[in-house]
Structures are given as C-alpha cells and as structure tokens.
PyMOL commands that place a pseudoatom at each C-alpha (Angstrom):
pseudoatom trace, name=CA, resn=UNK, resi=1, chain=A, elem=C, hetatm=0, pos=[-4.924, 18.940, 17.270]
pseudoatom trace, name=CA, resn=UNK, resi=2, chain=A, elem=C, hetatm=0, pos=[-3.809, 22.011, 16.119]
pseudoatom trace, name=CA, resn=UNK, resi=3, chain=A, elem=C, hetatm=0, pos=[-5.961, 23.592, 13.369]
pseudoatom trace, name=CA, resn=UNK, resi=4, chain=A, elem=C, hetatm=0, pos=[-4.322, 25.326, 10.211]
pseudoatom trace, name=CA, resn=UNK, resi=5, chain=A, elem=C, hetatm=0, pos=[-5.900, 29.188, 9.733]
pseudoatom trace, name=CA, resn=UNK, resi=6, chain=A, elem=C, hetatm=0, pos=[-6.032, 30.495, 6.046]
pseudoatom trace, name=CA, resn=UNK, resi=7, chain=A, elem=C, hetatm=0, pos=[-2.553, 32.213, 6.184]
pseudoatom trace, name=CA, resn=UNK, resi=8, chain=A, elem=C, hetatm=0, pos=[-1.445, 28.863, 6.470]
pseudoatom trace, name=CA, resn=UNK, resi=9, chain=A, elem=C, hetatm=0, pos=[-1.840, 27.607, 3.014]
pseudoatom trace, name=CA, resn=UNK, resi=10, chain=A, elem=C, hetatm=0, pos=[2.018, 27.392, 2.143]
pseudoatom trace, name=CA, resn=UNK, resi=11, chain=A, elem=C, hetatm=0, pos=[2.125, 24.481, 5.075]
pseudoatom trace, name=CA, resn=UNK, resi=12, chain=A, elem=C, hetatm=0, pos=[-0.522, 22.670, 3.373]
pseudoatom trace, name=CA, resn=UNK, resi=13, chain=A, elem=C, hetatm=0, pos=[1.141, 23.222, 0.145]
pseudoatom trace, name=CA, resn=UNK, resi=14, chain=A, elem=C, hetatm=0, pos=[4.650, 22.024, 1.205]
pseudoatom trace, name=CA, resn=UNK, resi=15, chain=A, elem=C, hetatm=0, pos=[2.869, 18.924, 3.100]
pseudoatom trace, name=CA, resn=UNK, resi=16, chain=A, elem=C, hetatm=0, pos=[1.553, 17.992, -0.559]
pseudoatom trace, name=CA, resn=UNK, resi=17, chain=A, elem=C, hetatm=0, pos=[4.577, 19.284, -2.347]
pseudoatom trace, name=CA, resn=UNK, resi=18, chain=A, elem=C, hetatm=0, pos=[7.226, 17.268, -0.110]
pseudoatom trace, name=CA, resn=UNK, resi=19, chain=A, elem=C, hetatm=0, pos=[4.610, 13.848, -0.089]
pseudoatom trace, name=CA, resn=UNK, resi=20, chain=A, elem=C, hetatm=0, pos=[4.619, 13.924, -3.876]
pseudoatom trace, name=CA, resn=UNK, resi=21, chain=A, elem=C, hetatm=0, pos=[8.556, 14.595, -4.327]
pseudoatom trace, name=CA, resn=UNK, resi=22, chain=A, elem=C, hetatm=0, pos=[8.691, 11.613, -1.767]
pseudoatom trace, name=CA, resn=UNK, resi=23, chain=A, elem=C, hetatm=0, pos=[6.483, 9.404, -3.258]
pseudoatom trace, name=CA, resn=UNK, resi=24, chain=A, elem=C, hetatm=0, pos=[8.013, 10.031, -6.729]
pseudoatom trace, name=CA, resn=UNK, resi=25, chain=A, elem=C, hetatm=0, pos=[11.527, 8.603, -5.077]
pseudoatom trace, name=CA, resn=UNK, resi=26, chain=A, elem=C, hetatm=0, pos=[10.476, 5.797, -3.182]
pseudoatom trace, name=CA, resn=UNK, resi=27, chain=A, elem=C, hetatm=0, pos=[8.050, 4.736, -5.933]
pseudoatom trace, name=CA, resn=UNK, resi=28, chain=A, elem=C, hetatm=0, pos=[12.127, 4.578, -8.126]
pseudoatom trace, name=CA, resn=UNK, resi=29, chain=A, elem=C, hetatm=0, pos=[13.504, 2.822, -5.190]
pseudoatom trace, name=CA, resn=UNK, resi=30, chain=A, elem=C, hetatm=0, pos=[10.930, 0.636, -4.456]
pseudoatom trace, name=CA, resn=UNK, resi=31, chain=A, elem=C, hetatm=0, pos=[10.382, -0.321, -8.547]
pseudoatom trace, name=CA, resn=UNK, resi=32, chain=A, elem=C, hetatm=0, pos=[14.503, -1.052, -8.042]
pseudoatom trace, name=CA, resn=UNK, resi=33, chain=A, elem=C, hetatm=0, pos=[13.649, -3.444, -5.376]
pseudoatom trace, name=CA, resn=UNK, resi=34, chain=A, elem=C, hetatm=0, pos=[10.896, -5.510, -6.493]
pseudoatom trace, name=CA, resn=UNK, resi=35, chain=A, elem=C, hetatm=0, pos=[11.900, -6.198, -10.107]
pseudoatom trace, name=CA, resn=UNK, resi=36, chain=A, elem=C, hetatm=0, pos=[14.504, -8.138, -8.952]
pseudoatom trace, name=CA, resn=UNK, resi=37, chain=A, elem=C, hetatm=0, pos=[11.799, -10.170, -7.700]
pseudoatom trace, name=CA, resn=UNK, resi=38, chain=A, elem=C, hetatm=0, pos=[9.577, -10.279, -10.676]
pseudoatom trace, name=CA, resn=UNK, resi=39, chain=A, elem=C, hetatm=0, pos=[7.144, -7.741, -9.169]
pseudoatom trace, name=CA, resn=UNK, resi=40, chain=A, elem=C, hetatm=0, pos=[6.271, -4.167, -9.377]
pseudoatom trace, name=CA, resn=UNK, resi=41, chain=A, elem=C, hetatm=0, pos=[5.561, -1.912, -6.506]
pseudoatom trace, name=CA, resn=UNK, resi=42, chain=A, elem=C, hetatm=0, pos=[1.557, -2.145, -6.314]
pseudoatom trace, name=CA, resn=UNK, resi=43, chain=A, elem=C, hetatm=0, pos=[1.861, -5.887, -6.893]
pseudoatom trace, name=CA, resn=UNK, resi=44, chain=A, elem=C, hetatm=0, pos=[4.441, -6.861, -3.824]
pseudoatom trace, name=CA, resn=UNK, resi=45, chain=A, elem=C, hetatm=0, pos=[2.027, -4.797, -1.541]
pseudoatom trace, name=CA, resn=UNK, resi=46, chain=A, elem=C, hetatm=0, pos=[-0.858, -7.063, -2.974]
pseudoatom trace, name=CA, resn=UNK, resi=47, chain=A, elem=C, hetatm=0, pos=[1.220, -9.610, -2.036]
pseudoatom trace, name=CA, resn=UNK, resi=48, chain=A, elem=C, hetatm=0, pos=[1.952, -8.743, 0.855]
pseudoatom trace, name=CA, resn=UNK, resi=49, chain=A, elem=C, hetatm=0, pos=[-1.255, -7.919, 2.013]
pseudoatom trace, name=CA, resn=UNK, resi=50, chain=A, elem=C, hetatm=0, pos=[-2.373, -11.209, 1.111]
pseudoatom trace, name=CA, resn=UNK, resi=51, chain=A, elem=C, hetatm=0, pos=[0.296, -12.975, 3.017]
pseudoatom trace, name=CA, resn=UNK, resi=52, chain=A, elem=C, hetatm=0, pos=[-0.466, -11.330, 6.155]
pseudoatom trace, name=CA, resn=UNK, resi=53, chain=A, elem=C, hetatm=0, pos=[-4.645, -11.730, 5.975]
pseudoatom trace, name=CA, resn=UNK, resi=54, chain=A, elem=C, hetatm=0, pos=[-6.463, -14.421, 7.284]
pseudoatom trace, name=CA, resn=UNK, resi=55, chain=A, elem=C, hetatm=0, pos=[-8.163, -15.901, 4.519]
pseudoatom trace, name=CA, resn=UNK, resi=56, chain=A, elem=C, hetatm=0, pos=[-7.620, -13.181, 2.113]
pseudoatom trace, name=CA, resn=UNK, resi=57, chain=A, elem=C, hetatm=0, pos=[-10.107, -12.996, -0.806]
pseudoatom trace, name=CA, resn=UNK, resi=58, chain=A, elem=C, hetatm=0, pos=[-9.565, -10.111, -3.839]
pseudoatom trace, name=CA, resn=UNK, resi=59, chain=A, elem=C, hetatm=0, pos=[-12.615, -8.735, -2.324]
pseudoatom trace, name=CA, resn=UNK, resi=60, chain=A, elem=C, hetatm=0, pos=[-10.841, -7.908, 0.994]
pseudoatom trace, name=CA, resn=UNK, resi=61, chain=A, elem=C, hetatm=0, pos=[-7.893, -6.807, -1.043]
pseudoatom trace, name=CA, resn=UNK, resi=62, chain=A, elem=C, hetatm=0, pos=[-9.277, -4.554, -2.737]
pseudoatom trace, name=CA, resn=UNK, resi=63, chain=A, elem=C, hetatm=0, pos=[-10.491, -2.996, 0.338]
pseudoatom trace, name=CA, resn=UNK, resi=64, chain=A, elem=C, hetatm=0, pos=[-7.237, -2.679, 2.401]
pseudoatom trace, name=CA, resn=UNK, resi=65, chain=A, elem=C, hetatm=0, pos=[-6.355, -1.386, -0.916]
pseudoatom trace, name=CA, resn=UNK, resi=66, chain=A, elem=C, hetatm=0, pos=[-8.766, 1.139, -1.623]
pseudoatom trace, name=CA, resn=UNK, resi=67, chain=A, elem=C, hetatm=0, pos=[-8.602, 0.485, -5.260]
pseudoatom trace, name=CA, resn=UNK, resi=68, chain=A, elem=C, hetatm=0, pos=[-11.152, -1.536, -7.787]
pseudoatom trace, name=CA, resn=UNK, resi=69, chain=A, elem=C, hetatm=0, pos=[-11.648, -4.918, -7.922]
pseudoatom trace, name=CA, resn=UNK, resi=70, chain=A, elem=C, hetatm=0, pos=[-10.800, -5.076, -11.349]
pseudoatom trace, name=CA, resn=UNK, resi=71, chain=A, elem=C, hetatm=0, pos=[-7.693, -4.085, -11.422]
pseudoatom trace, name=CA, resn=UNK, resi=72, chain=A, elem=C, hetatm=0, pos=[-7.114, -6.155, -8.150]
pseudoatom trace, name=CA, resn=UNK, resi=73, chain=A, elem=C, hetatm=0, pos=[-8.570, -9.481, -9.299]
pseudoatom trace, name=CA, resn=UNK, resi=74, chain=A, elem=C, hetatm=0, pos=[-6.193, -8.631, -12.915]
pseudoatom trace, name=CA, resn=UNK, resi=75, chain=A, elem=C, hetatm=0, pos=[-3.097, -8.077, -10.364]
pseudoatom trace, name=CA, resn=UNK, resi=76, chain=A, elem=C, hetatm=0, pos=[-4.378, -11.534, -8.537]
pseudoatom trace, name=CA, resn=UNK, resi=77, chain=A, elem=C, hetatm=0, pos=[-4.449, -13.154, -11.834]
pseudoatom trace, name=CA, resn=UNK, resi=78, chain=A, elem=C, hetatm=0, pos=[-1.066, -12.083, -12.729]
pseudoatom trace, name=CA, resn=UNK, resi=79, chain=A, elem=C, hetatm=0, pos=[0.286, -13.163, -9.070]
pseudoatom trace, name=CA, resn=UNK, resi=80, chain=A, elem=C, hetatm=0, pos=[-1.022, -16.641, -9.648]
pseudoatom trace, name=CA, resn=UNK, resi=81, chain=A, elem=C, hetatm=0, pos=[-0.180, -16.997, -13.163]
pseudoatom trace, name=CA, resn=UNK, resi=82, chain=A, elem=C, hetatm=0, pos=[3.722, -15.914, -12.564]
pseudoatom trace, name=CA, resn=UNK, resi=83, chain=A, elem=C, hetatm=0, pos=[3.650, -18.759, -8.945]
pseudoatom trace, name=CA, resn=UNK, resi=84, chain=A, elem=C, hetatm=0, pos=[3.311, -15.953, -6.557]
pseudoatom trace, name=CA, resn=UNK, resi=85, chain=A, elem=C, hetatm=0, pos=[-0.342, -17.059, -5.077]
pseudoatom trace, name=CA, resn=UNK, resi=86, chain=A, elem=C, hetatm=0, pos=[-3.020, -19.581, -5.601]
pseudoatom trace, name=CA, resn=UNK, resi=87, chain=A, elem=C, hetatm=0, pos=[-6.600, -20.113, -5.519]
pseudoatom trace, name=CA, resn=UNK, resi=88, chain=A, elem=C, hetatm=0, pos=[-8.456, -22.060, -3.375]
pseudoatom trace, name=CA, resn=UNK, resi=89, chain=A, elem=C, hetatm=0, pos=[-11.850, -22.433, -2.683]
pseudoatom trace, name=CA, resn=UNK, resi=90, chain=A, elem=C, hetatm=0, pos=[-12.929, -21.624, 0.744]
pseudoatom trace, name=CA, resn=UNK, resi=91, chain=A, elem=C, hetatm=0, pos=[-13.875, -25.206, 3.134]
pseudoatom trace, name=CA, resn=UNK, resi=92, chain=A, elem=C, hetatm=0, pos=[-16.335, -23.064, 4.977]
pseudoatom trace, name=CA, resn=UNK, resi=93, chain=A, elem=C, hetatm=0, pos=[-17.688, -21.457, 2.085]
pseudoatom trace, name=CA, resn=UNK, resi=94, chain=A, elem=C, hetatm=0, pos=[-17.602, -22.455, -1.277]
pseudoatom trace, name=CA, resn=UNK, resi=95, chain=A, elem=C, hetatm=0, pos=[-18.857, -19.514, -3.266]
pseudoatom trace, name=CA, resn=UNK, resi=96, chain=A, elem=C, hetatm=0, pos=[-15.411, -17.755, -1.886]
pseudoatom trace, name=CA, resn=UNK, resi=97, chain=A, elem=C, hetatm=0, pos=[-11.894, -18.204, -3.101]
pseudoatom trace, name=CA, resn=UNK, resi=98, chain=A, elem=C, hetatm=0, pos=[-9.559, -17.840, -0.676]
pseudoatom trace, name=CA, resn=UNK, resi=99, chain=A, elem=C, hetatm=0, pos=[-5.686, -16.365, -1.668]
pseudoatom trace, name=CA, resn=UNK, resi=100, chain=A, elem=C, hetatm=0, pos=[-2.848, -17.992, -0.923]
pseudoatom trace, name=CA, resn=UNK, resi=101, chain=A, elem=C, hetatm=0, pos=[0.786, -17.076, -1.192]
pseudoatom trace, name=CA, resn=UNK, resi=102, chain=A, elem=C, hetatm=0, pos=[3.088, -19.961, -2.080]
pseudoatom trace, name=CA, resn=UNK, resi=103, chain=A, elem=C, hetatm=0, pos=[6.587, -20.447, -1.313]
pseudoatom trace, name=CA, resn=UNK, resi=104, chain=A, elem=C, hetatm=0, pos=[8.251, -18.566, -4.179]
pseudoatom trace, name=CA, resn=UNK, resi=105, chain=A, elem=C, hetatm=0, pos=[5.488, -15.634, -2.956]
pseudoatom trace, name=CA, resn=UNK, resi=106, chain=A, elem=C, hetatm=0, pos=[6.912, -16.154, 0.618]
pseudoatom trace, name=CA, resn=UNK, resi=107, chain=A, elem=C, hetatm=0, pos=[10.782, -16.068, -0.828]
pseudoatom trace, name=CA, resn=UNK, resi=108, chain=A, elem=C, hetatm=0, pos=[10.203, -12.421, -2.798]
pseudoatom trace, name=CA, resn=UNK, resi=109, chain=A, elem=C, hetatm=0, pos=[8.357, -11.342, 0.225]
pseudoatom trace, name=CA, resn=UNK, resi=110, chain=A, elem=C, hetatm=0, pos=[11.942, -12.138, 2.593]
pseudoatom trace, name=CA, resn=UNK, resi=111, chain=A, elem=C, hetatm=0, pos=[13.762, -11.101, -0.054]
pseudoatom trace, name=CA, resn=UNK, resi=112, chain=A, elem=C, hetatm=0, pos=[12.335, -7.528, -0.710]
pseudoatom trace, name=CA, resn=UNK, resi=113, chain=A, elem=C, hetatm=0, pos=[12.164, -7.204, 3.532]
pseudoatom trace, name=CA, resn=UNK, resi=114, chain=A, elem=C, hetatm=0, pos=[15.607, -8.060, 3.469]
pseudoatom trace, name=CA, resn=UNK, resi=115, chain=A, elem=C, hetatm=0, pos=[16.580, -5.899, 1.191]
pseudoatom trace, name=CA, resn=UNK, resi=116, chain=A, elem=C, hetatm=0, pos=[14.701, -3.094, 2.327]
pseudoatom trace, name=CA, resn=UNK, resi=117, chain=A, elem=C, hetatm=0, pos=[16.147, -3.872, 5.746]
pseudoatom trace, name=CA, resn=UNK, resi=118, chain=A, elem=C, hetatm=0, pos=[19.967, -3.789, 4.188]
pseudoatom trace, name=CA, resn=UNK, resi=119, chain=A, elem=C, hetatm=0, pos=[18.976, -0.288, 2.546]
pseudoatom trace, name=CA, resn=UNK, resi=120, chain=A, elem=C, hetatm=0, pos=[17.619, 1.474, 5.897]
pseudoatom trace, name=CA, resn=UNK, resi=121, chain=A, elem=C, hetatm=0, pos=[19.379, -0.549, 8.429]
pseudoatom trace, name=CA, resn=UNK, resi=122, chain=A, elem=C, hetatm=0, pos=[22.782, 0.515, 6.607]
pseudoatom trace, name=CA, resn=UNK, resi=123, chain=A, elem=C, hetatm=0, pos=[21.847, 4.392, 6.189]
pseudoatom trace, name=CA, resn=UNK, resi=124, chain=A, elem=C, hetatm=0, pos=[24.215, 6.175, 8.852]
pseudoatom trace, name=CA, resn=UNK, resi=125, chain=A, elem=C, hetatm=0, pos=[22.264, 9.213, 8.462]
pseudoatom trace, name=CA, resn=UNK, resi=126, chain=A, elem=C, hetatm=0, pos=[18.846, 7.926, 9.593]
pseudoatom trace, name=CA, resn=UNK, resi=127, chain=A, elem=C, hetatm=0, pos=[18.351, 6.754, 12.937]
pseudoatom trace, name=CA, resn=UNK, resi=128, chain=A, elem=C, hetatm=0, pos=[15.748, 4.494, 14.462]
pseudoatom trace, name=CA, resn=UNK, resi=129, chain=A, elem=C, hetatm=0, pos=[14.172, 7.254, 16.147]
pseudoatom trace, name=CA, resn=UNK, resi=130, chain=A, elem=C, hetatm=0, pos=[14.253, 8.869, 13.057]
pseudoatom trace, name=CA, resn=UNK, resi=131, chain=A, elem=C, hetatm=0, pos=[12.030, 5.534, 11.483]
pseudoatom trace, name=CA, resn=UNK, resi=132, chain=A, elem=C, hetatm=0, pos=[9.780, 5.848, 14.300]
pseudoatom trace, name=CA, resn=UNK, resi=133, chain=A, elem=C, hetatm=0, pos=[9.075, 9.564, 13.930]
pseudoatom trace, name=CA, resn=UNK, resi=134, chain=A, elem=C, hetatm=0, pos=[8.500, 9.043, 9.931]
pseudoatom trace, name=CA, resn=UNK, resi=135, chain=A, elem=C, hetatm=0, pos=[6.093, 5.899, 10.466]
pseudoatom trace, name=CA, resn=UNK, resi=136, chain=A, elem=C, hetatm=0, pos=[4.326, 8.045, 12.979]
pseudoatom trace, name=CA, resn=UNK, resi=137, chain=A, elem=C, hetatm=0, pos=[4.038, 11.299, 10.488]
pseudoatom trace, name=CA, resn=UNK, resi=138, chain=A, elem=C, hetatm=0, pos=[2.892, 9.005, 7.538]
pseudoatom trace, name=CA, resn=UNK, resi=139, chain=A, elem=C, hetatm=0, pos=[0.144, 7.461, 10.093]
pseudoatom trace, name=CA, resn=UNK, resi=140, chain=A, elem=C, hetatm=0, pos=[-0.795, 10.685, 10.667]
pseudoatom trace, name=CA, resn=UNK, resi=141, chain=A, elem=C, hetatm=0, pos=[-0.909, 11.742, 6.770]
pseudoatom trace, name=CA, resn=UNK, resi=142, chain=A, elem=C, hetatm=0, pos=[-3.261, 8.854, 5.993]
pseudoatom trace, name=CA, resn=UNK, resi=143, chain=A, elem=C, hetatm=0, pos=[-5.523, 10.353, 8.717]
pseudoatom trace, name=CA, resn=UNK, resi=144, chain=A, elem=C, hetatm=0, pos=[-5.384, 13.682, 6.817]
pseudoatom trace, name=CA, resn=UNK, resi=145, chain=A, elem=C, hetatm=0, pos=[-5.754, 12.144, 3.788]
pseudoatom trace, name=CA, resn=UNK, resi=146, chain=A, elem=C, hetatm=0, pos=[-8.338, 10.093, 4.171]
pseudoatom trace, name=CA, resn=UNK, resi=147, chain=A, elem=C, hetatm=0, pos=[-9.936, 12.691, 6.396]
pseudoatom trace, name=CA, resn=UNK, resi=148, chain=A, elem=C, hetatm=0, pos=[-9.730, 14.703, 2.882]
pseudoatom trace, name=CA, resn=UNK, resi=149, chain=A, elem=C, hetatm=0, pos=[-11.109, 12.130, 0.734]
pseudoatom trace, name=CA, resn=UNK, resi=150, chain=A, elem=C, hetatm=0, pos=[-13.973, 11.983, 2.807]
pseudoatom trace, name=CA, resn=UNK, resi=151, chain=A, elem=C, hetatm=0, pos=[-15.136, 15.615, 2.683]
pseudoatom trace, name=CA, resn=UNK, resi=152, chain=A, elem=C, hetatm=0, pos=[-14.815, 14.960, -0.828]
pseudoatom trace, name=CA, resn=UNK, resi=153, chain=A, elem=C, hetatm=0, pos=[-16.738, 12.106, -1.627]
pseudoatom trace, name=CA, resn=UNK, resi=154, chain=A, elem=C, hetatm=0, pos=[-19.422, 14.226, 0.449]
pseudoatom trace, name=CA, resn=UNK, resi=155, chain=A, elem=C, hetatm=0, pos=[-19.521, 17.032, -1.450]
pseudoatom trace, name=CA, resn=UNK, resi=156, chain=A, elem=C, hetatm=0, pos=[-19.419, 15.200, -5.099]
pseudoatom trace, name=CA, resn=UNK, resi=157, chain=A, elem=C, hetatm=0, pos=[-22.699, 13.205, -3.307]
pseudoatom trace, name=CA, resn=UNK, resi=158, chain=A, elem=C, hetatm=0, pos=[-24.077, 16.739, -2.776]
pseudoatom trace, name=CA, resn=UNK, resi=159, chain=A, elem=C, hetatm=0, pos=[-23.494, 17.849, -6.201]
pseudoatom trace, name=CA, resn=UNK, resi=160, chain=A, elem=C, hetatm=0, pos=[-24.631, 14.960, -7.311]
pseudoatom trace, name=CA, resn=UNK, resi=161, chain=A, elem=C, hetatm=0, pos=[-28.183, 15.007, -5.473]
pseudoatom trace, name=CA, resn=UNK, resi=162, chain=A, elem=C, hetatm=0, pos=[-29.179, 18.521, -6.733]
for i in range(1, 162): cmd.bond("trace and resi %d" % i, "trace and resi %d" % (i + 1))
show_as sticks, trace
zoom trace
C-alpha cells in the first residue's frame, strides 16, 4: 500500500473534495429515483438492507448502518407504517422482532434496481470495466474511511481519559 508523505496533502484533499462533489450528485439522483417509490435515499438502503438480512432486527440495522438506533427504529416505523416492512416477533426468540419486507417493499426494491440498471446500463460513456474499477475504488474509500474514523474515535477516548 502505498503511503501518502506530507507534500501530498492536495491528493488527500482532492480524494475528499471529489467524494463530496460526488456524493452531493448521486445523493440528487438517487432522491430522483426513490421518490417515485415513496422513499428517500437513507430509507430504500434501510430497506434494502433489511431485505437482504437474515432475520433482520433494527438492532442489526443500525449496525450495517453505522447510525443510531433512534433514528433507525423512527425510519423502521415509517417503513411499516407506509406497507414497506412488518414486524414480527421472532419464533426462536420472543424478546426480538424480526423485519420483514412485504411485497410492495419487494416491488420499490425491483423498481429502484431497475431503474438504476436503465440509468447505468444505458450510459454509453461508462463501461463495465469502468463499474468494476469504481466499486473497487469506493471499497477501498470505506477502508480509508473507516480506517479514519477509527484513529478518531481513539484520540477523542484519549482526550477524554485525561
């Protein structure tokens, strides 16, 4: 892995520079996308993520999600209240409520992959190697970022402790 020296810095700062300009436009296309559904772009991943867990709870949502289980079990609340999950109680366990994504859930869920699937399957300017290489890079970002967070959350617990 090759390490960045200080001279580097304008790297770093176009790495953060051209994520946020890119997460600024998908987040438009993406809000585009799922509204048509009903959904926003935080709540179809929920979704999603719920309809590809096994025996997804909020708690393990929340985790995959990295975000707090308030605003999770709200989102969860909303998904069942507008037909896009249920709530069952777990047969195994009955203190846990297991999520599950019901056929209008299942029908947004196709319909946002399809459309998604229209959008970048009738680009002539991207290729599929092109796909590959960007789901690569933004595997590798979440390493750096997370990698980030980390050193973070470990020096906040050091200022914390003196």
């Amino acid at each position: 892995m090759q390490e960045f020296a200080q001279s580097d810095t304008p790297i770093q700062m176009e790495i953060v520079t051209n994520f946020i300009q890119a997460k600024i436009s998908f987040a438009r296309i993406m809000t585009e996308i799922v509204q048509e559904f009903g959904l926003t772009p935080l709540s179809s991943i929920t979704l999603n993520l719920i309809a590809n867990q096994e025996n997804p709870t909020v708690s393990s949502v929340f985790k995959a999600l990295d975000l707090n289980q308030g605003n999770v079990s709200s989102m969860c609340k909303k998904l069942e209240r507008d037909g896009f999950i249920i709530r069952r109680r777990n047969k195994k366990d009955e203190r846990s409520v297991v999520l599950l994504i019901t056929e209008q859930g299942k029908d947004a869920l196709n319909g946002i992959e399809q459309m998604l699937r229209t959008h970048f399957c009738n680009n002539t300017v991207i290729s599929s190697k092109d796909l590959q290489k960007a789901a690569a890079g933004i595997e590798t970002l979440k390493k750096i970022v997370h990698s980030i967070e980390e050193q973070l959350c470990k020096k906040e617990e050091v200022t914390h402790n003196a």
